[in-house]
C-alpha positions as CSV (number, residue, x, y, z in Angstrom):
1,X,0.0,0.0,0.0
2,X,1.1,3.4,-0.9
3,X,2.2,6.0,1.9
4,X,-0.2,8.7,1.7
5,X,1.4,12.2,0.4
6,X,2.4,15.0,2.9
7,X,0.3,17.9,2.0
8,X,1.5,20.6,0.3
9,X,0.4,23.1,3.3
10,X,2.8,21.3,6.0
11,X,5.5,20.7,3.1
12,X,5.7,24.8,2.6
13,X,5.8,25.2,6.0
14,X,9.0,22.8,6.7
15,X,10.8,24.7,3.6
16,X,10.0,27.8,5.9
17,X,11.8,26.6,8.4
18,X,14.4,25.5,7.3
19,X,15.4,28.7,5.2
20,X,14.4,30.7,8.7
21,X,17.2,28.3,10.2
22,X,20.0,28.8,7.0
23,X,19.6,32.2,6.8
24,X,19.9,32.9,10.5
25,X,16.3,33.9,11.5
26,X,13.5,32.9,14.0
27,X,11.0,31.3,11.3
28,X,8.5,33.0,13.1
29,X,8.8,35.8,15.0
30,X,11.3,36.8,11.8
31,X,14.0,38.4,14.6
32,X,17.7,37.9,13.6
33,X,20.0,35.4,15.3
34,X,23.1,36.6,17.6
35,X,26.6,35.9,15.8
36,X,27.6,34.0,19.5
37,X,28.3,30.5,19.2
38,X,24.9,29.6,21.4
39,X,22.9,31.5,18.4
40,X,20.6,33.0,20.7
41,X,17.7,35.7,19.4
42,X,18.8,38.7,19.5
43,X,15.8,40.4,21.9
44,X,13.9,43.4,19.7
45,X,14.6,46.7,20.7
46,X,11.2,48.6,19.8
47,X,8.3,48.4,21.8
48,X,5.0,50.0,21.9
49,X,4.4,52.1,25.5
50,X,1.3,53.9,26.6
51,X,2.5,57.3,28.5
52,X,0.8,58.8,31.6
53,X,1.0,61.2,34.2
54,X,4.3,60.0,37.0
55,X,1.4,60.7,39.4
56,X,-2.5,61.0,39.1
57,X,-4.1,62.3,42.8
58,X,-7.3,62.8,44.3
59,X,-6.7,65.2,47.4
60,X,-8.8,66.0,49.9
61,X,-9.5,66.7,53.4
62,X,-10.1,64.1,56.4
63,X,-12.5,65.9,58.4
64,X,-16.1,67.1,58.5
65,X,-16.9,70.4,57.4
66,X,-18.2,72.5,55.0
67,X,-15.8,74.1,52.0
68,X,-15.0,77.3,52.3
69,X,-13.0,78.7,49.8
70,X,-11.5,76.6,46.5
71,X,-8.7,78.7,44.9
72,X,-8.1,76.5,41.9
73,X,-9.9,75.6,38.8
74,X,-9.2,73.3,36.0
75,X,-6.3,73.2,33.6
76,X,-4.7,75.6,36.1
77,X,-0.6,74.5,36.6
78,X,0.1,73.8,40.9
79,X,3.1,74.1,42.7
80,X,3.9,71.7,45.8
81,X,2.4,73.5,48.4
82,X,0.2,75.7,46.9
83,X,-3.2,76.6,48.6
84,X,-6.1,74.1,47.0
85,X,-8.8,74.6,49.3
86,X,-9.8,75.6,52.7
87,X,-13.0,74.8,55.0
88,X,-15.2,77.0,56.7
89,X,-12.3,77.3,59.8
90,X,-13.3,80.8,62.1
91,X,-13.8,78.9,65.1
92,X,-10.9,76.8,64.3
93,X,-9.0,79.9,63.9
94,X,-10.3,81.8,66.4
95,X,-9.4,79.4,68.9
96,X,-5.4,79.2,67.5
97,X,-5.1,82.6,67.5
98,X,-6.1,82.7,71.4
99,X,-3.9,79.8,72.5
100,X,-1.0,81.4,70.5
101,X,-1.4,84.9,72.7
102,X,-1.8,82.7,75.5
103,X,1.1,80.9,74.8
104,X,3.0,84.4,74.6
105,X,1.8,85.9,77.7
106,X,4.8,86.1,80.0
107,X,3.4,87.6,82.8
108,X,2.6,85.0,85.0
109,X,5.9,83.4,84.9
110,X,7.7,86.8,85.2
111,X,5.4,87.2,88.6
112,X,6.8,84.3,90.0
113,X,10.1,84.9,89.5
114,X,9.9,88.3,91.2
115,X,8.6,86.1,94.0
116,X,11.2,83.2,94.1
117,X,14.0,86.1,93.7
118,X,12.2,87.9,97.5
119,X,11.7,85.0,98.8
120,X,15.3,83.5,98.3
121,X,16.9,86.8,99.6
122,X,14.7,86.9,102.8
123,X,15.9,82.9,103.2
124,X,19.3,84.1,103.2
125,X,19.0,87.1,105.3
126,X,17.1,84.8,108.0
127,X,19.8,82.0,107.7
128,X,22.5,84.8,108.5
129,X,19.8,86.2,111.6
130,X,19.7,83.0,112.7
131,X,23.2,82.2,113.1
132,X,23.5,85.6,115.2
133,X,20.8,84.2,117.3
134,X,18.4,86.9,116.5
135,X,15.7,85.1,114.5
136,X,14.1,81.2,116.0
137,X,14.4,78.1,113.7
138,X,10.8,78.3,113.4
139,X,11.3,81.7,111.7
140,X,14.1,80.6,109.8
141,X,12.3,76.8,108.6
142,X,9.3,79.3,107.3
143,X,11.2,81.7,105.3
144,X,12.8,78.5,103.6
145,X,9.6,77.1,102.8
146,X,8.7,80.1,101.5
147,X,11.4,80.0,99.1
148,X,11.1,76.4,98.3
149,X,7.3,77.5,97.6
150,X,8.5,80.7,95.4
151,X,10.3,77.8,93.3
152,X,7.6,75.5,92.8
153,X,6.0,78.6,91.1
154,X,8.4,79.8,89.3
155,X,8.1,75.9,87.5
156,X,4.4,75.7,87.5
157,X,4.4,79.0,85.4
158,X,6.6,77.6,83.6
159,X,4.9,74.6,82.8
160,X,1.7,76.1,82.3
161,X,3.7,78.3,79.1
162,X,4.7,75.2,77.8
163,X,0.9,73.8,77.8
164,X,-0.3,76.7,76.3
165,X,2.6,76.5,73.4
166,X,1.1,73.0,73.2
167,X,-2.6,74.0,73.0
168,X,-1.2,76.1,70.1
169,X,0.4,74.1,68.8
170,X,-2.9,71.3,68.9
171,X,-4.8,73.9,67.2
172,X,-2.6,74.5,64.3
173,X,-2.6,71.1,63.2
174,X,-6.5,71.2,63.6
175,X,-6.6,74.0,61.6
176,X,-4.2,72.5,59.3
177,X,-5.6,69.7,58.4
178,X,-8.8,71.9,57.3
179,X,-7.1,73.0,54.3
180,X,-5.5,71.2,51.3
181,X,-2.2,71.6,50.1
182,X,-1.0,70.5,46.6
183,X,1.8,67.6,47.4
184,X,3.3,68.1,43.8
185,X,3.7,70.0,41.0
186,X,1.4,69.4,38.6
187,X,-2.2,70.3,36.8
188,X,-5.8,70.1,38.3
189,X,-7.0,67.9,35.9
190,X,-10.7,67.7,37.6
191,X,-12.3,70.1,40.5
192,X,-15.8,67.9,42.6
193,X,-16.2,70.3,45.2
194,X,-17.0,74.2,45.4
195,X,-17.7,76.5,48.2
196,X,-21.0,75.8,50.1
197,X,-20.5,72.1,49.7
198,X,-20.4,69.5,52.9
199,X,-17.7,67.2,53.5
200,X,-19.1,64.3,55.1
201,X,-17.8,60.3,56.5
202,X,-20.6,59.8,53.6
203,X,-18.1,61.3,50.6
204,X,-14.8,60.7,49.6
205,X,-13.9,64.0,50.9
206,X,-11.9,64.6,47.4
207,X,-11.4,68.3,46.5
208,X,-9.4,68.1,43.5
209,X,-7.5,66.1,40.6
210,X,-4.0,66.6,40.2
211,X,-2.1,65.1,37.7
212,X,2.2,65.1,38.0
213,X,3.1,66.0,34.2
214,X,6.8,66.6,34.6
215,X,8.6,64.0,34.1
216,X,6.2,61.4,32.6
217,X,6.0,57.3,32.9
218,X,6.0,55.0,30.4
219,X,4.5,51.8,31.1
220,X,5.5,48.7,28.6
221,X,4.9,44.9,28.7
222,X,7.8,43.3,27.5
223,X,8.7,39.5,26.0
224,X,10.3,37.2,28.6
225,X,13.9,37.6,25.4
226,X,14.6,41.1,27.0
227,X,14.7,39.7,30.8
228,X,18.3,40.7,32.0
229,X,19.2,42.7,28.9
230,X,17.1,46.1,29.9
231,X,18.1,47.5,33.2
232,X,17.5,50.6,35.2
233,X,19.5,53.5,33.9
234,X,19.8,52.5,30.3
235,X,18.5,55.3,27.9
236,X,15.9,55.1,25.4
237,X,14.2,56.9,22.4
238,X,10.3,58.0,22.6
239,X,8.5,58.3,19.4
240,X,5.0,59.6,20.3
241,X,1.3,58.2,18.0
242,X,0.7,61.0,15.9
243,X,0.1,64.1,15.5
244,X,2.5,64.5,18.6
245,X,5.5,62.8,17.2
246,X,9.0,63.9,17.9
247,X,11.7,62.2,19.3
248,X,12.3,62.2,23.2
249,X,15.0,60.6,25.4
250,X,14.0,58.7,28.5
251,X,15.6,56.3,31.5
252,X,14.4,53.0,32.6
253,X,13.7,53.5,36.5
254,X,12.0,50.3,37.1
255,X,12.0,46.7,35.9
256,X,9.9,43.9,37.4
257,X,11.6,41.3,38.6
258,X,8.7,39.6,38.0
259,X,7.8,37.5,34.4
260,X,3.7,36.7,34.1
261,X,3.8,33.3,33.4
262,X,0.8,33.0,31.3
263,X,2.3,35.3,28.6
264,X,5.9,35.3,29.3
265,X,6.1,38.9,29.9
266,X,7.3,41.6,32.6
267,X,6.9,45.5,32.9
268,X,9.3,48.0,32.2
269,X,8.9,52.0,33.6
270,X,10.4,54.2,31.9
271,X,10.5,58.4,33.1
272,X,9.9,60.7,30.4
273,X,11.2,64.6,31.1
274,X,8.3,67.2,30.5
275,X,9.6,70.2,31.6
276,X,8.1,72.4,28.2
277,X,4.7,70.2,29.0
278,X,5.3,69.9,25.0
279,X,4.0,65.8,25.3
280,X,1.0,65.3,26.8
281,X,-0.2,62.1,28.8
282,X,-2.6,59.7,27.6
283,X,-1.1,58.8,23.9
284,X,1.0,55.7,22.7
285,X,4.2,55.9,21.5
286,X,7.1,53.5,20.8
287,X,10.1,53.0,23.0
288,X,13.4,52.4,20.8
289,X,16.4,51.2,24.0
290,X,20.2,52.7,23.4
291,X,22.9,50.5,23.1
């Protein structure tokens, strides 16, 4: 009986191979052999990348209240520390601004070091009286006390400044934490709340959306061949989806030490300088590495 025929399909498909394999090429991901003896793949060195912000924030406030002012609005460019919003605060400040001038006030303390200072001379005088017979020990045991007591005031006063510089102190961080601070520089990208509205346990509390535009990250999945051969520090070219385009130079700051074994990939992050704000987030580009 005759063999039956190979068909012509699977026969094409050998020949494939087999001129992938003289001429030096993967037969089917069509990447070129390495001139080393082991004749390794040679990993790509394009890949596609999607870039975003280096930061994208929600900030708000952790306490109850109800806004007061909002001094941003959208598209508007934030430094780190600017002023985002405040709450409704004029008891709040009221009440800082009374244990500050409490913490100031002197008086008390001065008072009782006026008395110490008497009371220590007349101590002295009656120890001297006393030894020249002309005062008892009673007298002279009292006018001691009294000095001891003239001390024990002298630190009472002085503890009682450094409770008020605490209360202060307590009340500045209240008042603090009703009002938001931008942590970065960045841009708002979204505003949800605007003077009048409650803050409530019930809402997120979230004020604003700022997103960190300078530098950028790059994000890419890449095949299990460039494991070990991309690390941190090594430069690459950005070529951005139209109609941004351009060429821009980057630095791998992170690689995953992790592969996903279900597609044999890991994640590279790459950071993308923006100082001009000429490339904005949100597009695809492809990411060429430097030798």
């Amino acid at each position: 009986m005759r063999k039956k025929a190979k068909s012509p399909t699977l026969i094409g498909f050998l020949l494939l191979i087999a001129a992938g394999l003289v001429a030096g090429s993967h037969p089917l991901t069509g990447e070129s052999r390495d001139a080393s003896q082991d004749g390794r793949l040679v990993p790509p060195t394009t890949l596609e990348g999607l870039i975003e912000p280096w930061e994208d924030l929600s900030i708000g406030v952790g306490v109850e209240g109800v806004v007061g002012e909002v001094y941003v609005r959208r598209g508007q460019a934030v430094k780190k520390g600017d002023l985002i919003a405040r709450l409704e605060s004029s008891v709040e400040e009221a009440q800082y601004e009374l244990a500050l001038a409490t913490s100031e006030m002197r008086t008390a303390l001065e008072g009782a070091q006026v008395r110490e200072r008497i009371a220590g001379i007349r101590a002295e005088r009656h120890r001297e009286l006393y030894e020249d017979g002309a005062v008892t020990r009673e007298e002279l045991e009292q006018a001691l006390s009294e000095h001891e007591l003239g001390v024990i005031g002298v630190q009472d006063a002085e503890n009682s400044l450094l409770r008020t510089a605490l209360d202060a102190k307590v009340m500045k961080a209240i008042l603090d934490r009703r009002t938001v601070k931008s942590p970065v520089d960045g841009i708002i990208v979204e505003k949800f709340l605007s003077p009048g509205e409650l803050v409530n346990r019930a809402g997120s509390g979230d004020v604003v959306r700022i997103a960190q535009v300078d530098p950028l990250k790059i994000d890419i999945i890449a095949p299990l061949e460039l494991f070990g051969e991309i690390k941190p520090g090594r430069r690459a070219l950005v070529y951005p989806e139209a109609p941004i385009g351009g060429t821009h130079e980057a630095t791998v700051t992170v690689v995953d030490p992790i592969v996903d074994a279900a597609s044999g990939t890991f994640r590279i992050r790459l950071e993308l300088p923006n100082e001009d704000l000429r490339v904005p987030s949100g597009v695809r580009c492809r990411v060429q590495f430097q030798e």
